[in-house]
Structures are given as structure tokens and as C-alpha cells.
PDB file of N, CA, C, O and CB in Angstrom:
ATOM      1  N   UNK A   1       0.824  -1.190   0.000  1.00  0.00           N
ATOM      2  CA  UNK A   1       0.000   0.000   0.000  1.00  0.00           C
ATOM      3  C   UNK A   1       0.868   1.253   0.000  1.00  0.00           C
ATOM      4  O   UNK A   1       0.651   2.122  -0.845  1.00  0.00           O
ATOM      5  CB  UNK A   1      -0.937  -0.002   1.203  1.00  0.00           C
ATOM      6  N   UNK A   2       1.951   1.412   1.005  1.00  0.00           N
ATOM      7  CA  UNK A   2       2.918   2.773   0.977  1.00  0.00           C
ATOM      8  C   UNK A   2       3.588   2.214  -0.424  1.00  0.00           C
ATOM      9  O   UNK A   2       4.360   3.126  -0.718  1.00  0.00           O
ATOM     10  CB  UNK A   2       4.225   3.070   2.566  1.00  0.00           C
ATOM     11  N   UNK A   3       3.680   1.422  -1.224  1.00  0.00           N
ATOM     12  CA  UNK A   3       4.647   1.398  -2.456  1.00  0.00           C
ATOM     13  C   UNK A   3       3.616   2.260  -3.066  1.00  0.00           C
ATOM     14  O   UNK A   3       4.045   3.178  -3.765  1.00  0.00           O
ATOM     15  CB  UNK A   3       5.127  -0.166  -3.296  1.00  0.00           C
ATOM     16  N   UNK A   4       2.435   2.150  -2.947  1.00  0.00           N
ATOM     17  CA  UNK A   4       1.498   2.285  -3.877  1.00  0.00           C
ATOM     18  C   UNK A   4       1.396   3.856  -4.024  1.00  0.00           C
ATOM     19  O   UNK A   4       1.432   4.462  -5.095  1.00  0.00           O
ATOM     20  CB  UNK A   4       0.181   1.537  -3.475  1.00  0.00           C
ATOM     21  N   UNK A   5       1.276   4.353  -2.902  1.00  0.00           N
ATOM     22  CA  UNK A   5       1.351   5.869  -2.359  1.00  0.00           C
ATOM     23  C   UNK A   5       2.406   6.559  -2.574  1.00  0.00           C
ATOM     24  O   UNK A   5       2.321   7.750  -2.271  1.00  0.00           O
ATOM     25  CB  UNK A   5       1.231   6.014  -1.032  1.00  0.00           C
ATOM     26  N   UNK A   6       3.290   6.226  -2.962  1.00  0.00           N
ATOM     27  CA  UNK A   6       4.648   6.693  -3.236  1.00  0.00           C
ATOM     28  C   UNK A   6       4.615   6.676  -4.588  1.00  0.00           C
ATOM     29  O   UNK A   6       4.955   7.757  -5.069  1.00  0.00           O
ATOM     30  CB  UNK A   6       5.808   5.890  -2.656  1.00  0.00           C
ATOM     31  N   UNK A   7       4.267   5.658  -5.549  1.00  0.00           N
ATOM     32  CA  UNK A   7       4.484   5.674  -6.910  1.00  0.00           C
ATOM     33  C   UNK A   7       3.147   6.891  -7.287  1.00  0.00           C
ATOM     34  O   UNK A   7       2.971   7.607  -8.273  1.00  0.00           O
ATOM     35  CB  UNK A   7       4.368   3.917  -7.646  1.00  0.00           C
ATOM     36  N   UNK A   8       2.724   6.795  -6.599  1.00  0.00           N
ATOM     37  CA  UNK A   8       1.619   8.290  -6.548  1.00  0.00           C
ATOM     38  C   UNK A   8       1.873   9.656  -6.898  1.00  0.00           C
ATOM     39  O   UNK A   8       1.739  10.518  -7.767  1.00  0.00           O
ATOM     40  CB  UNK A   8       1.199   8.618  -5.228  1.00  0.00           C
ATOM     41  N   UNK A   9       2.376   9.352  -5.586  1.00  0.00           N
ATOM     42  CA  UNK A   9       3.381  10.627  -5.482  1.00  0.00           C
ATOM     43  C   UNK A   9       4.305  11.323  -6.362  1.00  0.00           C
ATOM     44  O   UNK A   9       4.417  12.508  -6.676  1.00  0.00           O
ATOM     45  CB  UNK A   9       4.149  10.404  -4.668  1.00  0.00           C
ATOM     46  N   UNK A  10       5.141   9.927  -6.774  1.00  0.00           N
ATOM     47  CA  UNK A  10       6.033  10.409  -7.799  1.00  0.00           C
ATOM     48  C   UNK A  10       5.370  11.079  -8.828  1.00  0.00           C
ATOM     49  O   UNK A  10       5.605  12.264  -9.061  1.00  0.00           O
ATOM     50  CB  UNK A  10       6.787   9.390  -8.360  1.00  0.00           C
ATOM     51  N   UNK A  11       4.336  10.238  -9.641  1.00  0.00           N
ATOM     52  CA  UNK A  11       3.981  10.698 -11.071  1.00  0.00           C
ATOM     53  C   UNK A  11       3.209  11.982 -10.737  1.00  0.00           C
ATOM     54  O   UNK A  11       3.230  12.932 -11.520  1.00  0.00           O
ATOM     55  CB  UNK A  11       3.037   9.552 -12.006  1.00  0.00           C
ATOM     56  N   UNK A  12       2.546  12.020  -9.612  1.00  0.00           N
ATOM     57  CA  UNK A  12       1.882  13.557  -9.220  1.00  0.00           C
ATOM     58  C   UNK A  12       3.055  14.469  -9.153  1.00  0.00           C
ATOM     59  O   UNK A  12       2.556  15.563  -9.419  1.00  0.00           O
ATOM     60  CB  UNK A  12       1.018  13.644  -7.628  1.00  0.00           C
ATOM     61  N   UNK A  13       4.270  14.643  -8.960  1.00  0.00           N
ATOM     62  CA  UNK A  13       5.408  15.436  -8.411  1.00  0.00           C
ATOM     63  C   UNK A  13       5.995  15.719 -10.293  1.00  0.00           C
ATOM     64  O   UNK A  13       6.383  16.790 -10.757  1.00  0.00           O
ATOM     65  CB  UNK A  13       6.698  14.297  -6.999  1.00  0.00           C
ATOM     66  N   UNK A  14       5.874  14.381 -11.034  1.00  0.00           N
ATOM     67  CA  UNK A  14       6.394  14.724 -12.459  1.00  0.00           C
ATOM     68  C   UNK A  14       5.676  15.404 -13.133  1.00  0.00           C
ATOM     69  O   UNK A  14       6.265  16.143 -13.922  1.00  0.00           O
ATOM     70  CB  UNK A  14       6.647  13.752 -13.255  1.00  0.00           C
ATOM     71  N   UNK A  15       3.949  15.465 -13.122  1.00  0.00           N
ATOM     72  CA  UNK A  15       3.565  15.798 -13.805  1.00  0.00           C
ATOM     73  C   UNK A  15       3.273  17.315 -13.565  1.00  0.00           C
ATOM     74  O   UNK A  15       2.897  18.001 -14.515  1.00  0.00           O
ATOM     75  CB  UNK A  15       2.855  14.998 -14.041  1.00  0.00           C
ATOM     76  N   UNK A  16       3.389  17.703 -12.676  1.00  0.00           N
ATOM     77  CA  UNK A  16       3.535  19.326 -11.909  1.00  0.00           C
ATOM     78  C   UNK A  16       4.970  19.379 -12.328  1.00  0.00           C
ATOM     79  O   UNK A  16       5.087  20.538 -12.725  1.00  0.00           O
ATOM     80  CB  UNK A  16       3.261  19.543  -9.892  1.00  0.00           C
ATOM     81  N   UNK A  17       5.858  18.928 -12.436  1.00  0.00           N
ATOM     82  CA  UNK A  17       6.911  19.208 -13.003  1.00  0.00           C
ATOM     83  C   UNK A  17       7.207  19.881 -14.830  1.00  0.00           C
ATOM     84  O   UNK A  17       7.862  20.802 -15.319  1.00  0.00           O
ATOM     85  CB  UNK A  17       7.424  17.980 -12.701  1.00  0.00           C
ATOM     86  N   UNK A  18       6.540  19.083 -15.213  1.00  0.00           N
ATOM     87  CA  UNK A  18       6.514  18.918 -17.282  1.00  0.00           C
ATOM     88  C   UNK A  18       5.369  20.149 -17.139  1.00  0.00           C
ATOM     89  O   UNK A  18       5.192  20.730 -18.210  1.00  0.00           O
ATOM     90  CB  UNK A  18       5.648  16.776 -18.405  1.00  0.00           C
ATOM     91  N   UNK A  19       4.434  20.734 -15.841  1.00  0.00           N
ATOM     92  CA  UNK A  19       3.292  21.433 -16.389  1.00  0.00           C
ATOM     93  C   UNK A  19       4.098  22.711 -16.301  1.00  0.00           C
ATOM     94  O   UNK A  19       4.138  23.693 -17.042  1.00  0.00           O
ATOM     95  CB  UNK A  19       1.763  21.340 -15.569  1.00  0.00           C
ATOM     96  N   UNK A  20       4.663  22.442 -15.296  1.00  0.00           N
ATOM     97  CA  UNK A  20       5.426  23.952 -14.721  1.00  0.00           C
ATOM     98  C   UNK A  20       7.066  24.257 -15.840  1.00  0.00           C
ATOM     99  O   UNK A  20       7.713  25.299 -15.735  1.00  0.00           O
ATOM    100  CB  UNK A  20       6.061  23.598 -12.481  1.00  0.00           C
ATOM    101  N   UNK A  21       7.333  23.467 -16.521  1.00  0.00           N
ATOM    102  CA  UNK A  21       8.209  23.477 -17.633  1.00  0.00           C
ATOM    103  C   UNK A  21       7.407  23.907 -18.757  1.00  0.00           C
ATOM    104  O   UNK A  21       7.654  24.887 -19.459  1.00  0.00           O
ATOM    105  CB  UNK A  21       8.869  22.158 -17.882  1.00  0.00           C
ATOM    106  N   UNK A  22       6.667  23.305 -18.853  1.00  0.00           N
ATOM    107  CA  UNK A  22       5.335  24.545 -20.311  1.00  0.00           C
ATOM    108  C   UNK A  22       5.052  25.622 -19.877  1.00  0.00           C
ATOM    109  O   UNK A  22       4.369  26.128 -20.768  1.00  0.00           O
ATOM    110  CB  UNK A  22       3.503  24.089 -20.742  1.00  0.00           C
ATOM    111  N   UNK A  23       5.145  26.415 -18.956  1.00  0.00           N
ATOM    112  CA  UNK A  23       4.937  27.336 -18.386  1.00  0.00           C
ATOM    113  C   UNK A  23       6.309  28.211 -19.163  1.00  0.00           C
ATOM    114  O   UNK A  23       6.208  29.201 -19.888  1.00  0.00           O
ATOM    115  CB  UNK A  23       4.785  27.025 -16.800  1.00  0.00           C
ATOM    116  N   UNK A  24       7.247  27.684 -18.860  1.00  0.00           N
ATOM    117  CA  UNK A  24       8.372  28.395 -19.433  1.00  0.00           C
ATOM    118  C   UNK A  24       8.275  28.577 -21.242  1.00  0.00           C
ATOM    119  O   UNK A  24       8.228  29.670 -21.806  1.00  0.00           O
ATOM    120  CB  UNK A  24       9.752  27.482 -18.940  1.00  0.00           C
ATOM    121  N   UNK A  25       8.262  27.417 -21.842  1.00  0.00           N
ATOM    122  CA  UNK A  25       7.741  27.347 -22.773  1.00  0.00           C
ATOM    123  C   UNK A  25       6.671  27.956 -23.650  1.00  0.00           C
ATOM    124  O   UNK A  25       6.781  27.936 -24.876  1.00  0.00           O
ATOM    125  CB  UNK A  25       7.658  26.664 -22.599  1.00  0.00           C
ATOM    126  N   UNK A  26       5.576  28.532 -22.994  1.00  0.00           N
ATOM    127  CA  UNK A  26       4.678  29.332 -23.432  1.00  0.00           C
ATOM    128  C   UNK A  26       4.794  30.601 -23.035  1.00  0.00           C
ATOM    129  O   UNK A  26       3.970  31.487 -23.260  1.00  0.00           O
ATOM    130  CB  UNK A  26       3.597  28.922 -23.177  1.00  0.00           C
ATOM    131  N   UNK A  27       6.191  30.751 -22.221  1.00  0.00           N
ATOM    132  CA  UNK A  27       6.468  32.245 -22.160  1.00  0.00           C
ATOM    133  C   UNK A  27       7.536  32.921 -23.096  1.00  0.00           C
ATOM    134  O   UNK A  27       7.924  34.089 -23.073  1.00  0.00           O
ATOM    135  CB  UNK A  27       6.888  32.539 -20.799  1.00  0.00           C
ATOM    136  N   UNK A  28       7.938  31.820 -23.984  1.00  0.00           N
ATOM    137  CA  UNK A  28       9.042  32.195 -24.803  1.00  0.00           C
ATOM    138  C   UNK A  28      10.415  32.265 -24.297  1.00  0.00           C
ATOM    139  O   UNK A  28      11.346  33.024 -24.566  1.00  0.00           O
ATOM    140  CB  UNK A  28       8.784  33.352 -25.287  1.00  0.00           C
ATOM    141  N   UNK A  29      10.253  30.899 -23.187  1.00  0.00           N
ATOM    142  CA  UNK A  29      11.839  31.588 -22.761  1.00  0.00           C
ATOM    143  C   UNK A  29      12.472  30.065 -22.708  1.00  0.00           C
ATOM    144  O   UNK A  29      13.138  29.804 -21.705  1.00  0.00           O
ATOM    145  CB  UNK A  29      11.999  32.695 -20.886  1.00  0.00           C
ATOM    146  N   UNK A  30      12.325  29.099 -23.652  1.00  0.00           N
ATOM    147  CA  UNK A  30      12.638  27.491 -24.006  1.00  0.00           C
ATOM    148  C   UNK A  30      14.064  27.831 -23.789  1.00  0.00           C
ATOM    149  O   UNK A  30      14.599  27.052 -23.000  1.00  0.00           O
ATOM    150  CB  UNK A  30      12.178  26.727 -25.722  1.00  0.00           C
ATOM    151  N   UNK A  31      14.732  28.628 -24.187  1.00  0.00           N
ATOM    152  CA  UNK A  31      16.105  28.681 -25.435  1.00  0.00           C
ATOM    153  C   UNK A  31      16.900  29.520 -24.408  1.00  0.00           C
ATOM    154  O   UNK A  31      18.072  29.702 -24.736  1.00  0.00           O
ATOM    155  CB  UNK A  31      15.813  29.656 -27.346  1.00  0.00           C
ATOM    156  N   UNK A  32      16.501  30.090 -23.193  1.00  0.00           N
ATOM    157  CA  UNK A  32      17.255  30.769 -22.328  1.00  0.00           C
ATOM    158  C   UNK A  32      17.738  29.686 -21.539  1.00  0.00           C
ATOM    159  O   UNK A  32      17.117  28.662 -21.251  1.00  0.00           O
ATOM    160  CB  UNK A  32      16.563  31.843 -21.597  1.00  0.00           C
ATOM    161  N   UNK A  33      19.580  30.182 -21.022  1.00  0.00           N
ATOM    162  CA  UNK A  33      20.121  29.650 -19.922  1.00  0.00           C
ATOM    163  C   UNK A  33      19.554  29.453 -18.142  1.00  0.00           C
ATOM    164  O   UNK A  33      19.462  30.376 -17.333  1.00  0.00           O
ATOM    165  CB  UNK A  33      21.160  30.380 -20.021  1.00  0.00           C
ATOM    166  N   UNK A  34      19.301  28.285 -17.936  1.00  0.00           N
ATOM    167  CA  UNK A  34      18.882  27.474 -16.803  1.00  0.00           C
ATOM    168  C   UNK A  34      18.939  29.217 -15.614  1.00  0.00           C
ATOM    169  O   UNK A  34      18.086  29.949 -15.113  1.00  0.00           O
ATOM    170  CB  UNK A  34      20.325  25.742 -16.402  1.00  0.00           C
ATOM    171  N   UNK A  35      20.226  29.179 -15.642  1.00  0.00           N
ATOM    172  CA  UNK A  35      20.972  30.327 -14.308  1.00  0.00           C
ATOM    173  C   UNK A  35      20.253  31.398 -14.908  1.00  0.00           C
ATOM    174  O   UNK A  35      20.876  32.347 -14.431  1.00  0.00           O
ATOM    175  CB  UNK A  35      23.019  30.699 -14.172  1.00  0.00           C
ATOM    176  N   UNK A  36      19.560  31.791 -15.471  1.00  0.00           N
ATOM    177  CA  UNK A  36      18.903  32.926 -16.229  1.00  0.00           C
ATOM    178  C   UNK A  36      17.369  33.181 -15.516  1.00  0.00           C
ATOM    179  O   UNK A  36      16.788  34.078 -14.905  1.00  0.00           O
ATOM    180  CB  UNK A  36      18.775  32.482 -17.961  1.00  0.00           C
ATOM    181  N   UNK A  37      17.030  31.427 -16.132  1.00  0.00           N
ATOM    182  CA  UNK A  37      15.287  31.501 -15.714  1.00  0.00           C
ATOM    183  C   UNK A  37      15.265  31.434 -14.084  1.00  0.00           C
ATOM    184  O   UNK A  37      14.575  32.221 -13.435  1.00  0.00           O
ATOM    185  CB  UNK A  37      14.223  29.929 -16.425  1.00  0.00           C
ATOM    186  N   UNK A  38      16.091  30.413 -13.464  1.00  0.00           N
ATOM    187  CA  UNK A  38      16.251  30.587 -11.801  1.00  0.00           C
ATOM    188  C   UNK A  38      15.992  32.215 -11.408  1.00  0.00           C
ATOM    189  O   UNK A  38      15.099  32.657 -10.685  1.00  0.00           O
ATOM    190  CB  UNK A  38      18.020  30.093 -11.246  1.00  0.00           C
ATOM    191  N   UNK A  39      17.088  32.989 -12.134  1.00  0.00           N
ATOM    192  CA  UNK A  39      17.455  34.082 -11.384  1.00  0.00           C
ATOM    193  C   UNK A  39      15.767  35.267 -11.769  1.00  0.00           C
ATOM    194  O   UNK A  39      15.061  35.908 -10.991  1.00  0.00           O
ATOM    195  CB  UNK A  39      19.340  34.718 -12.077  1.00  0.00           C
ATOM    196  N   UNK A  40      15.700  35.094 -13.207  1.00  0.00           N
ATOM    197  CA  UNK A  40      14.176  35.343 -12.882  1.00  0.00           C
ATOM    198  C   UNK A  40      13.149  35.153 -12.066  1.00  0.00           C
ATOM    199  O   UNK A  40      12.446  36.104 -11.723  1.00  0.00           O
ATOM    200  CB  UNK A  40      13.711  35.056 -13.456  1.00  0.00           C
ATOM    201  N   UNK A  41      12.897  33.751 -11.595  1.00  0.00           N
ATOM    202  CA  UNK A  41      11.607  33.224 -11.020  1.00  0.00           C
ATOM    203  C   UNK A  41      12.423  33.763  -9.401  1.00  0.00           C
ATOM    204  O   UNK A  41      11.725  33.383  -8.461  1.00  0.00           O
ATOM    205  CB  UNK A  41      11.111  31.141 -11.414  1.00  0.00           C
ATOM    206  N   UNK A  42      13.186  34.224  -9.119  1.00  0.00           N
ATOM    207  CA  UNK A  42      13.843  34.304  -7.693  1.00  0.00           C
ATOM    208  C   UNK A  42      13.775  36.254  -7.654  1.00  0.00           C
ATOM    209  O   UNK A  42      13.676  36.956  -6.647  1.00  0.00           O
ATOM    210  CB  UNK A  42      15.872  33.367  -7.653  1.00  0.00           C
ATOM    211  N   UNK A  43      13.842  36.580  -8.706  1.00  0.00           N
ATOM    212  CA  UNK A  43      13.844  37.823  -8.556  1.00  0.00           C
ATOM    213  C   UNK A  43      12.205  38.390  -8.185  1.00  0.00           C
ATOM    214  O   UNK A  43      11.903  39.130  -7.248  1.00  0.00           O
ATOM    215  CB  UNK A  43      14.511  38.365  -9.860  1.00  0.00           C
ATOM    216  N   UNK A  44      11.210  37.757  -9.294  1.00  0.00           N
ATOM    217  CA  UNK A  44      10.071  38.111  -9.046  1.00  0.00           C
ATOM    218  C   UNK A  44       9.031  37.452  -8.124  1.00  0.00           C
ATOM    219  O   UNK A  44       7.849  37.784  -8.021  1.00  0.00           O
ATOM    220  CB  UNK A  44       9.702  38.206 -10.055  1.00  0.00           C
ATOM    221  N   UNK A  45       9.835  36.203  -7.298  1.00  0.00           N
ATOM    222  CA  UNK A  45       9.116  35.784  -6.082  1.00  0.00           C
ATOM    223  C   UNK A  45       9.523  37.317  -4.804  1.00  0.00           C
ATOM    224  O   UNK A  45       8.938  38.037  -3.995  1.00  0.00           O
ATOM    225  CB  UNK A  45       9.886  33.893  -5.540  1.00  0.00           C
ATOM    226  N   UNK A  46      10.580  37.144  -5.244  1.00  0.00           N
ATOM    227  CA  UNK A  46      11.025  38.631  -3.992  1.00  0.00           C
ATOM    228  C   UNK A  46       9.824  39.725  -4.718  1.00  0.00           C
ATOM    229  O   UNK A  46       8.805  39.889  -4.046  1.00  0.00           O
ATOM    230  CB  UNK A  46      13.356  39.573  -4.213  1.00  0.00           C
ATOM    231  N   UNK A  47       9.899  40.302  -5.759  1.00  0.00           N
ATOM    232  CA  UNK A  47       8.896  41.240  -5.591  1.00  0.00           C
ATOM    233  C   UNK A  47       7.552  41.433  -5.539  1.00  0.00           C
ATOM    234  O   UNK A  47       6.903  42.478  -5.491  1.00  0.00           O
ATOM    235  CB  UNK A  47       9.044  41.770  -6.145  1.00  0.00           C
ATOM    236  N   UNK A  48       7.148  40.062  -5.559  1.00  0.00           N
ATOM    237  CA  UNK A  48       5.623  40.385  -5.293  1.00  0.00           C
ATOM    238  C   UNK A  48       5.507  39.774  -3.694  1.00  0.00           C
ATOM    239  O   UNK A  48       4.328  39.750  -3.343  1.00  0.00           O
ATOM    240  CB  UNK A  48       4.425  39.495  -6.571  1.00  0.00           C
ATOM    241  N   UNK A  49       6.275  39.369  -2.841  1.00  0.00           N
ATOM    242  CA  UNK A  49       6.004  39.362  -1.730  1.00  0.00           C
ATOM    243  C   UNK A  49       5.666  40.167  -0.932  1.00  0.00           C
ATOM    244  O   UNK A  49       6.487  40.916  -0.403  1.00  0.00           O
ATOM    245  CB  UNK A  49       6.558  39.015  -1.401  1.00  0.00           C
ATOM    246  N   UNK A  50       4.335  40.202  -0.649  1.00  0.00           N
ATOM    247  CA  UNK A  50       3.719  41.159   0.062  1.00  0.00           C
ATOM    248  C   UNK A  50       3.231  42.635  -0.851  1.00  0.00           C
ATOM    249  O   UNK A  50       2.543  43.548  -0.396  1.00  0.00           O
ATOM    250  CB  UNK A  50       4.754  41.434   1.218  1.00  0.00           C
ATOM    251  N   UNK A  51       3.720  42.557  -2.032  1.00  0.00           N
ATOM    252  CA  UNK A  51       2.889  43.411  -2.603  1.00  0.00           C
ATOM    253  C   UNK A  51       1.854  43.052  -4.088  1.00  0.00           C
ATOM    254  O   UNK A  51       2.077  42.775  -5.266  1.00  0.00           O
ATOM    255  CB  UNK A  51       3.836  44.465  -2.814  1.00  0.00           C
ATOM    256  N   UNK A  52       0.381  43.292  -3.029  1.00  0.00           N
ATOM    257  CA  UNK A  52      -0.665  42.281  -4.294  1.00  0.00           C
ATOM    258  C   UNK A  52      -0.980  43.833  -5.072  1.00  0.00           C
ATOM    259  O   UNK A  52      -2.094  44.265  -4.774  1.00  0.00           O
ATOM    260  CB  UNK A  52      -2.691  41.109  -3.459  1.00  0.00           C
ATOM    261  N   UNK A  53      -0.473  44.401  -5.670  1.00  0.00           N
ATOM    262  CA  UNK A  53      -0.473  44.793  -6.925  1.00  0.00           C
ATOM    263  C   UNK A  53       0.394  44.428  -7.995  1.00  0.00           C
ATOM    264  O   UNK A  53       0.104  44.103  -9.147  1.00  0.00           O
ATOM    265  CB  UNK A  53      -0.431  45.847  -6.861  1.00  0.00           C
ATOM    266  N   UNK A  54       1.876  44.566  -7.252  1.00  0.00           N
ATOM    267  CA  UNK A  54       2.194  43.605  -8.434  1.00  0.00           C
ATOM    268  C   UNK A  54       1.646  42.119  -8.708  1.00  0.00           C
ATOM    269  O   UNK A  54       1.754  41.595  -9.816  1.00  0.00           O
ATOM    270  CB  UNK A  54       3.542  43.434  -8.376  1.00  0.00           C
ATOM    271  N   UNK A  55       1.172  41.614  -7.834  1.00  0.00           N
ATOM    272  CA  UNK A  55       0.352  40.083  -8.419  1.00  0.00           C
ATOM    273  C   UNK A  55      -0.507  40.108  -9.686  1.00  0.00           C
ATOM    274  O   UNK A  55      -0.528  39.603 -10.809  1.00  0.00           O
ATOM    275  CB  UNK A  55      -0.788  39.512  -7.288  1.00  0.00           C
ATOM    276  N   UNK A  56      -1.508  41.325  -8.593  1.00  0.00           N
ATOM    277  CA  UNK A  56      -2.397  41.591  -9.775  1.00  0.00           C
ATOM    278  C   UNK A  56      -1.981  41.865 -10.826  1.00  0.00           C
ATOM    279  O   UNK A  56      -2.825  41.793 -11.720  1.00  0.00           O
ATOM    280  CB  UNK A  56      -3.152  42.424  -9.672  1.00  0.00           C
ATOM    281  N   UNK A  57      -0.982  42.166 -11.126  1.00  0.00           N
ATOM    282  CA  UNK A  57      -0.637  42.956 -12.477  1.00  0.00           C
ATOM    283  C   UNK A  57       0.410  41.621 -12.905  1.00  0.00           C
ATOM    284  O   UNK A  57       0.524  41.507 -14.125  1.00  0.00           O
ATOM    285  CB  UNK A  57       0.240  44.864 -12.263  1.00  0.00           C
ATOM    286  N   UNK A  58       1.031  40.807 -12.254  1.00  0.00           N
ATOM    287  CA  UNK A  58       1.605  39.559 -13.653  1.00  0.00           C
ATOM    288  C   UNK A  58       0.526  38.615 -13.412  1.00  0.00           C
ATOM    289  O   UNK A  58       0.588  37.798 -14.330  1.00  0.00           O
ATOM    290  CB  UNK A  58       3.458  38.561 -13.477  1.00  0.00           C
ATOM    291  N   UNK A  59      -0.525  38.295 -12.555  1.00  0.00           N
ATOM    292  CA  UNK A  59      -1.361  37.170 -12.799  1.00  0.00           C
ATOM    293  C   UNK A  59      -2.474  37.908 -14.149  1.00  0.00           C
ATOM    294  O   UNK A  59      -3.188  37.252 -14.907  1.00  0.00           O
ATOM    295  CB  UNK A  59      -2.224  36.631 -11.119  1.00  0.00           C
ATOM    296  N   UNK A  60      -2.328  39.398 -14.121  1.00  0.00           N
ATOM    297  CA  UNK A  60      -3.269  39.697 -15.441  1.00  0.00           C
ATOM    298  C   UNK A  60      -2.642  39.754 -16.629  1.00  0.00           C
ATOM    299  O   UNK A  60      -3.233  40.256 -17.585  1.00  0.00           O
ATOM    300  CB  UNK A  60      -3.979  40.970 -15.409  1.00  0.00           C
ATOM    301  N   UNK A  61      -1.598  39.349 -16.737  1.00  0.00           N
ATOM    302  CA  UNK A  61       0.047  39.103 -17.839  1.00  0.00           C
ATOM    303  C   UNK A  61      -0.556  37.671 -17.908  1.00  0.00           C
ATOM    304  O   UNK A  61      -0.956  37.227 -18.984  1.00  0.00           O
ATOM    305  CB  UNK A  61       2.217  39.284 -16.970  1.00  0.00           C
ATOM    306  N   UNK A  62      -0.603  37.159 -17.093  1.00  0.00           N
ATOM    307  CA  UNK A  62      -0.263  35.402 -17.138  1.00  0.00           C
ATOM    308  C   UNK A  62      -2.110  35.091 -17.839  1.00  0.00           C
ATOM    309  O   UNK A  62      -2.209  34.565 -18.948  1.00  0.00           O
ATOM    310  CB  UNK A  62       0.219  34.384 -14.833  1.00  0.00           C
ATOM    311  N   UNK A  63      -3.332  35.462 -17.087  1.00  0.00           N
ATOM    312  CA  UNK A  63      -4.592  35.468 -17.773  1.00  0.00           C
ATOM    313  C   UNK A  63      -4.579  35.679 -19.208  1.00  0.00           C
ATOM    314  O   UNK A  63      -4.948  34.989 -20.157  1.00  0.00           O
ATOM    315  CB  UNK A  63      -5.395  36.416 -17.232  1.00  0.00           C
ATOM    316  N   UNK A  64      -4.035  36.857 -19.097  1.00  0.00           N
ATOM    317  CA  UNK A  64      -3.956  37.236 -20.864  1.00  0.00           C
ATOM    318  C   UNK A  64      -3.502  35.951 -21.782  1.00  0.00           C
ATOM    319  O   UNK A  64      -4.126  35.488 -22.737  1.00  0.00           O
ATOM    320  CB  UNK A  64      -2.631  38.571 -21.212  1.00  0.00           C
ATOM    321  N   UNK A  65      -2.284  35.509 -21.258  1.00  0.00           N
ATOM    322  CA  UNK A  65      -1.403  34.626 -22.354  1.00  0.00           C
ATOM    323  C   UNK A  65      -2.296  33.492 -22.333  1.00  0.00           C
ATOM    324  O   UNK A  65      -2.287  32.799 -23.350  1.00  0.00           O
ATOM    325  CB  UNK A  65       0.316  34.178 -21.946  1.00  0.00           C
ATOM    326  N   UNK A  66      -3.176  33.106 -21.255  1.00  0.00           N
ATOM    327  CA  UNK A  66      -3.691  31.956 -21.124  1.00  0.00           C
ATOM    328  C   UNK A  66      -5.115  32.066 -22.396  1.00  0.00           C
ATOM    329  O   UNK A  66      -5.619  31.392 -23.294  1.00  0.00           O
ATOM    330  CB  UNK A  66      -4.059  31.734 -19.373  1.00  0.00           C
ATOM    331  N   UNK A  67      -5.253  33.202 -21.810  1.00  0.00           N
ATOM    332  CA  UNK A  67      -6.674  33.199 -22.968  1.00  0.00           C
ATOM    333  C   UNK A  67      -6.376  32.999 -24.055  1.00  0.00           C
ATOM    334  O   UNK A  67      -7.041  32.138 -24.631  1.00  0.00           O
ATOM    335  CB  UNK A  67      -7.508  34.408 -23.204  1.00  0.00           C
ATOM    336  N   UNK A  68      -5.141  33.756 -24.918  1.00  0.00           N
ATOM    337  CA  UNK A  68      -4.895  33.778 -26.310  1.00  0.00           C
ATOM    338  C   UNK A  68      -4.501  32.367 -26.871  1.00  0.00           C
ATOM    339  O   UNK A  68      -4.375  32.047 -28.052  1.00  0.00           O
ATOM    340  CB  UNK A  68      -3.817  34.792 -26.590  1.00  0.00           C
ATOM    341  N   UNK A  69      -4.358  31.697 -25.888  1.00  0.00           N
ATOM    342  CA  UNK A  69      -4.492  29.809 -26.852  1.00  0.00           C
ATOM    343  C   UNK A  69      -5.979  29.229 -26.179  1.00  0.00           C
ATOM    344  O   UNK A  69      -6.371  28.085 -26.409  1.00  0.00           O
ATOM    345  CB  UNK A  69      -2.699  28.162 -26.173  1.00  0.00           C
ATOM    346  N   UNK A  70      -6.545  29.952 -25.535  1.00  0.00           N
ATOM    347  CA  UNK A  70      -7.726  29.062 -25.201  1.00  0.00           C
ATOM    348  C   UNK A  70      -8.178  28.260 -23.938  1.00  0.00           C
ATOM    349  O   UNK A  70      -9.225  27.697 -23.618  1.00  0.00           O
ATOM    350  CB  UNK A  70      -7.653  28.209 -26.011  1.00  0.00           C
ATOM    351  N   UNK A  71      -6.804  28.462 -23.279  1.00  0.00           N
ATOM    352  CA  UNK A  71      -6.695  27.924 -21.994  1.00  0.00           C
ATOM    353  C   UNK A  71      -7.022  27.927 -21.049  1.00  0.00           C
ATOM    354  O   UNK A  71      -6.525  27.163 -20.222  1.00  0.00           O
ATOM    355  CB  UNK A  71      -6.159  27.921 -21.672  1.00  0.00           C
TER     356      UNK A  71
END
């Protein structure tokens, strides 16, 4: 049963993995260096901490892109 829960786990942990890699992918940034996209996603976790305007303003970046394929 814990084998069972674990192999669970895993494919739940991969597939949030490959979703959150299309994420990059549909932002146009496939072809950029690894130390690049880190230092992005690290820069803009610091700035929207604690301030929900900037949220509001890349989750209405991120809505947008989503709509324009349908998503």
C-alpha cells in the first residue's frame, strides 16, 4: 500500500513538473540559460512578496497569455 502511495506521489510530483516546464515554454523563454530563468523566477518571487499589486498585475500578464491559446 505505501509502495502504492509513493508511486503516486512520484507521477503527481512529475507531472507538476513537465506542467510547470510549459509554463516556461509558453512564455518564450525554451532557449534561455537554466541560471537565467532561476534568477528570474527568484527575482520576481522577492517582488511580489507582500505586494498584491504587483500580483495583480503579472497574474493579469499570465490570464492574458492563457486566454490567447484558449486555456
Amino acid at each position: 500500500m505505501a509502495k502504492s502511495a509513493t508511486a503516486e506521489a512520484r507521477k503527481k510530483d512529475t507531472r507538476e513538473k513537465i506542467e510547470l516546464g510549459g509554463l516556461i515554454v509558453k512564455a518564450g523563454l525554451r532557449y534561455e540559460k537554466r541560471s537565467l530563468l532561476l534568477g528570474l523566477l527568484i527575482d520576481a518571487g522577492r517582488r511580489i512578496k507582500g505586494d498584491e499589486t504587483e500580483k495583480a498585475r503579472l497574474a493579469a500578464i499570465g490570464a492574458e497569455a492563457f486566454g490567447n491559446d484558449g486555456e
